[in-house]
C-alpha positions in Angstrom: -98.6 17.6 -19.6 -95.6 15.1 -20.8 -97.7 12.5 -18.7 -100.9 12.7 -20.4 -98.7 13.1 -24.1 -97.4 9.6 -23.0 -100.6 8.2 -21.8 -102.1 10.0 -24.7 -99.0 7.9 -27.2 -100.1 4.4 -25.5 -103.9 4.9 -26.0 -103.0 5.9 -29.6 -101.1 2.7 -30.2 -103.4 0.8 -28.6 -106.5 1.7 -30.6 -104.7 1.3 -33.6 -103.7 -2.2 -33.1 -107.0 -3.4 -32.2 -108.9 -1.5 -35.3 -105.9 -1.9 -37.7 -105.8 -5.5 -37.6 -109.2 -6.4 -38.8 -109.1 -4.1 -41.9 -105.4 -5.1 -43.0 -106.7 -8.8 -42.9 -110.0 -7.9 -45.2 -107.5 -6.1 -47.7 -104.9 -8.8 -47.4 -107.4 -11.5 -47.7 -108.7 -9.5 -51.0 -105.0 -9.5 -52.7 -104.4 -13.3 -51.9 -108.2 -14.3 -52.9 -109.1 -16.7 -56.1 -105.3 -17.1 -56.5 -103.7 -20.7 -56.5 -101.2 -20.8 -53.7 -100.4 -20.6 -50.3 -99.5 -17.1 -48.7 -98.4 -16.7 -45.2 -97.8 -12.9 -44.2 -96.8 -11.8 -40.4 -95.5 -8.2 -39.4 -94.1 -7.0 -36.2 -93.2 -3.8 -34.8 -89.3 -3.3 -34.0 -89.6 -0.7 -31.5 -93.5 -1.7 -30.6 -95.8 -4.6 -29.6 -97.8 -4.2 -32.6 -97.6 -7.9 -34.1 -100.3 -9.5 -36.9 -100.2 -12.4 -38.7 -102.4 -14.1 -41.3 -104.3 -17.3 -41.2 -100.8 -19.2 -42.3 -98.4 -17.2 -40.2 -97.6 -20.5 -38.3 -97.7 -22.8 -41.3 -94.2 -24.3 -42.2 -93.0 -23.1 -45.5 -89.9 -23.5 -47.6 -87.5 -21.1 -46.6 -85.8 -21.3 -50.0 -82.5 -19.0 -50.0 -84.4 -17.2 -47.1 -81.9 -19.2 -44.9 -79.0 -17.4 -46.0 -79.8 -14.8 -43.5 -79.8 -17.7 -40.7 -76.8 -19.0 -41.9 -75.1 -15.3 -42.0 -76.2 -15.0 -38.6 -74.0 -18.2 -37.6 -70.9 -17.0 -39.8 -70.9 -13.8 -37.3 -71.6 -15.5 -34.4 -68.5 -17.4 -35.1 -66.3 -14.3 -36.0 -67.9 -12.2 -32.9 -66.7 -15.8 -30.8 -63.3 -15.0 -32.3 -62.9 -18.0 -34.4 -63.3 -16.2 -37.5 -62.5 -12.7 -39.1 -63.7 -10.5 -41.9 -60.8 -9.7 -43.2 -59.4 -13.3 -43.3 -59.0 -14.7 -46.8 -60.9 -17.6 -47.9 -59.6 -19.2 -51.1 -61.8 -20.1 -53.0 -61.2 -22.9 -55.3 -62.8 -24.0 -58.7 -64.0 -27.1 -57.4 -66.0 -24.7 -54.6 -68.3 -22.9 -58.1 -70.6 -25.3 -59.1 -72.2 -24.9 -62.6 -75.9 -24.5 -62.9 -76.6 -22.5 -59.9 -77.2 -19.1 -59.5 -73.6 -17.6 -58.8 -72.3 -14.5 -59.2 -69.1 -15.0 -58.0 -68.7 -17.5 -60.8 -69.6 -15.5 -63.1 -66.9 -12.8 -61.8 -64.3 -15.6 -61.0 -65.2 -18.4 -63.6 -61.4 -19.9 -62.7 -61.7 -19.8 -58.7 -58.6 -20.6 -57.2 -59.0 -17.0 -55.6 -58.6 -15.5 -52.0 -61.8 -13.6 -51.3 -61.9 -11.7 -47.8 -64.9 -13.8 -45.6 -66.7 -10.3 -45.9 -66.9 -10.1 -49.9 -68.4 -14.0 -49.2 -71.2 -13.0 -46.9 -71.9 -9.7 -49.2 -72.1 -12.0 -52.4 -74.1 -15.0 -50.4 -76.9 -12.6 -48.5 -76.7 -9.5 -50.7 -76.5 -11.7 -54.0 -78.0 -14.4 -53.0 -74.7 -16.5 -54.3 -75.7 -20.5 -54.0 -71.9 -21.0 -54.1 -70.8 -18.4 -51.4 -73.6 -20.2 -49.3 -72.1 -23.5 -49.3 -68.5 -21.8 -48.7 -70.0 -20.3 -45.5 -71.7 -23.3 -44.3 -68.6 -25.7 -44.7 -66.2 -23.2 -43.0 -68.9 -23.2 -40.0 -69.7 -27.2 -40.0 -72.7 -27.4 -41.8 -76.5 -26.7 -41.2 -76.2 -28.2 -38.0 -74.4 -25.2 -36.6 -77.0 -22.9 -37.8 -79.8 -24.8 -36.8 -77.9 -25.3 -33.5 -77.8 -21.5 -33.1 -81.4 -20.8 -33.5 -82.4 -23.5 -31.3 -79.9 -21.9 -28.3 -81.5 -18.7 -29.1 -85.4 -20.2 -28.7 -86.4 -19.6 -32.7 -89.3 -21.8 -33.0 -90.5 -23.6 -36.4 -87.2 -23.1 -38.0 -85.7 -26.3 -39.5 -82.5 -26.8 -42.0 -81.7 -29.6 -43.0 -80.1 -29.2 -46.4 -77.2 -26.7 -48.3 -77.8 -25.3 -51.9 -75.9 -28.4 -53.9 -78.0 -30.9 -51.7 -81.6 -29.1 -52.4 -80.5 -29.1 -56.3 -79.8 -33.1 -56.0 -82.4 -34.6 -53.6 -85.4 -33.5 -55.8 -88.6 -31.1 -55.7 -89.1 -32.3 -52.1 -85.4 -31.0 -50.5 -86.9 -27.2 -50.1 -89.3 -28.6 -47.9 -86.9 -29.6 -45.2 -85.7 -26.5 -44.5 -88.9 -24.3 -43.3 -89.8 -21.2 -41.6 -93.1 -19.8 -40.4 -93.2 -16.1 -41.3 -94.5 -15.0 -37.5 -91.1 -17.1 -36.5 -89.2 -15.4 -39.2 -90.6 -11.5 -38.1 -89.7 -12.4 -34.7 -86.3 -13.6 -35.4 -85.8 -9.6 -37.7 -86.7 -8.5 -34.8 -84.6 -9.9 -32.3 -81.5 -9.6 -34.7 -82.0 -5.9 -34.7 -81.9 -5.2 -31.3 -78.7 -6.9 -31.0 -79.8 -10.6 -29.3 -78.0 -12.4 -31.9 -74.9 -10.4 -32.5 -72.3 -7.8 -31.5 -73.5 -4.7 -32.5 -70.9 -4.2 -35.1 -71.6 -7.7 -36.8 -75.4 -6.2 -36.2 -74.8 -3.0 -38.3 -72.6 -5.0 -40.6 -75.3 -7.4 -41.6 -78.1 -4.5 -41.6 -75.9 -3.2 -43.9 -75.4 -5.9 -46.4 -79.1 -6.4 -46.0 -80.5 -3.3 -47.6 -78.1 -3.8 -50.4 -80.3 -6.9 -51.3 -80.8 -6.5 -55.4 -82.9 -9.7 -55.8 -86.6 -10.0 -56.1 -87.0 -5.9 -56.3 -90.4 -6.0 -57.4 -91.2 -8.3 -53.8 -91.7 -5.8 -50.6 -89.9 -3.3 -52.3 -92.3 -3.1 -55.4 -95.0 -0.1 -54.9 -93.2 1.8 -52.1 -92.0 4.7 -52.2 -88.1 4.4 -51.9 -87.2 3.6 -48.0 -84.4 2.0 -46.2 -85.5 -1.8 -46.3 -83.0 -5.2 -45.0 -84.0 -7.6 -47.4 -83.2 -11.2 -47.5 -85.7 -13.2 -50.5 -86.2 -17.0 -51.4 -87.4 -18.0 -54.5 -87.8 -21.9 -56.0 -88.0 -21.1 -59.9 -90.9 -22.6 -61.5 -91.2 -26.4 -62.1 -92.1 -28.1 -65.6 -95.2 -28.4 -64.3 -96.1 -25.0 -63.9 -95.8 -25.2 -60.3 -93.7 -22.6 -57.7 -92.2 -24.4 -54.7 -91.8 -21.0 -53.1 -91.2 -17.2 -53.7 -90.6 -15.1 -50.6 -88.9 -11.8 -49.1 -88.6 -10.9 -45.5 -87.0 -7.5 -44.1 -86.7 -4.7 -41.7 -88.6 -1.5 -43.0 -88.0 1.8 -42.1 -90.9 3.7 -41.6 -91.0 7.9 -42.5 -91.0 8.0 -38.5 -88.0 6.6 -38.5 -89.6 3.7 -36.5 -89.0 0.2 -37.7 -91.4 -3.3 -38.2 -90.1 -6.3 -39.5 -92.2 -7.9 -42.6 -92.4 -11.6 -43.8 -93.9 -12.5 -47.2 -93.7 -16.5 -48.2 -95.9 -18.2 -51.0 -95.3 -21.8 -51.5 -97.2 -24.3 -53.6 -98.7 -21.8 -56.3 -99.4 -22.4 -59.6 -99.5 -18.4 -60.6 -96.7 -17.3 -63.2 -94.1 -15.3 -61.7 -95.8 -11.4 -62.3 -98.6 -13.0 -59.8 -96.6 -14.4 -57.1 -94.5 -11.1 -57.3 -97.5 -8.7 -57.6 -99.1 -10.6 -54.1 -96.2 -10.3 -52.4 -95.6 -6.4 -53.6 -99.3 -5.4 -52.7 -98.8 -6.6 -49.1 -96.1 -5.1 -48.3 -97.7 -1.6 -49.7 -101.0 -1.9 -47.4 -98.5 -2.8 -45.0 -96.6 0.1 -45.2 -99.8 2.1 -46.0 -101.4 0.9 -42.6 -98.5 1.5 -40.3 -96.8 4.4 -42.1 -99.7 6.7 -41.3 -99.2 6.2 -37.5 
């Protein structure tokens, strides 16, 4: 009987993927349709081989402060190496909290010159999406180059970073552009960093649990679910003068009501919709998402 429940499981799983698939593209397709941007959407299941992308799942897009989470991974790395500790204290100096740049540790130490544990730094810089506590992390760890070197030794395809927060605010509308993601790279690379391939499993948990304390972009996946346990990390350009949105994009680990997991990417790049649009897209694919896979 436990045989045939099991085969039973499989055959379940099976059908649904290859019936699911088609629909979630025609609704997908339905949300994204008539609308003046570029969305690339790719979902894949943590504890499954359920995997679907859309027609742009493989096209490079700006990663925006999506790279945070990279660059978190490679501050852990180096503190599960040894080299660094949470608890160490990092001072923090004024020089180190730029103006004009999203910041909430400025705003909460406008004087710097102030040792904050490497923890609070990686809270403030993936939680908060600090710009500041970003280029902290990245010049304690050597730059982009480590993080890009990380993801390269651990086979993440499509991933490139090139620049840090100040040097995207300098080099022009073009600097996002350089550091790119595809979202079926970016699901895959959830996916691997829950199951422990990129971590210890304490600097695993640690980061999960920074994640779903992610307060930025709440009406992106989160918008029109229900309330779930969701490891967030967002990306969004701003608008332009001219009207245009370099990017606006969320990423995450949902929780399903099974207690199952799938990993979620969401990027739009190049749109010329207001904010409520890009947001609204974004939110209404993670709810037929959520709708599709939630009932299985």
């Amino acid at each position: 009987m436990k045989r045939i429940s099991i085969i039973f499981l499989f055959f379940s799983l099976f059908v649904f993927s290859q019936h699911s698939k088609p629909e979630l593209l025609e609704k997908i397709n339905t949300i994204t349709k008539g609308k003046k941007a570029t969305v690339a959407v790719s979902v894949l299941g943590i504890e499954n081989d359920f995997q679907f992308s859309n027609a742009n799942g493989n096209l490079k897009m700006p990663m925006m402060s999506v790279f945070k989470f990279h660059i978190a991974l490679a501050v852990l790395n180096q503190v599960d190496r040894g080299n660094l500790a949470l608890d160490q204290k990092i001072l923090v100096k004024k020089s180190d909290l730029l103006e004009n740049t999203w910041s909430p540790i400025r705003e909460k130490y406008p004087d710097g010159n102030v040792e904050l544990p490497l923890s609070e730094i990686i809270t403030y810089t993936v939680a908060q999406s600090d710009n500041n506590g970003c280029d902290i992390l990245l010049r304690l760890i050597g730059g982009v180059k480590t993080v890009q070197k990380l993801m390269d030794v651990n086979g993440v395809k499509n991933f490139q970073v090139k620049y840090n927060e100040e040097e995207m605010s300098k080099k022009g509308v073009q600097a996002p552009y350089a550091n790119y993601n595809t979202t079926a790279s970016m699901v895959k690379t959830l996916k691997a960093f829950y199951k422990g391939m990129f971590l210890s499993k304490r600097s695993t948990a640690f980061l999960m649990e920074i994640m779903t304390k992610t307060n930025t972009g709440m009406s992106k996946l989160p918008g029109l679910l229900p309330k779930v346990r969701m490891a967030r990390k967002t990306g969004s350009s701003g608008k332009m003068k001219n009207g245009l949105t370099i990017a606006e994009n969320d990423s995450g680990i949902v929780t399903l009501g099974s207690g199952k997991h799938y990993a979620i990417a969401v990027f739009v790049k190049d749109s010329m919709e207001s904010e409520e649009v890009n947001y609204g897209m974004i939110a209404q694919i993670s709810k037929v998402v959520w709708d599709a896979l939630n009932k299985k």
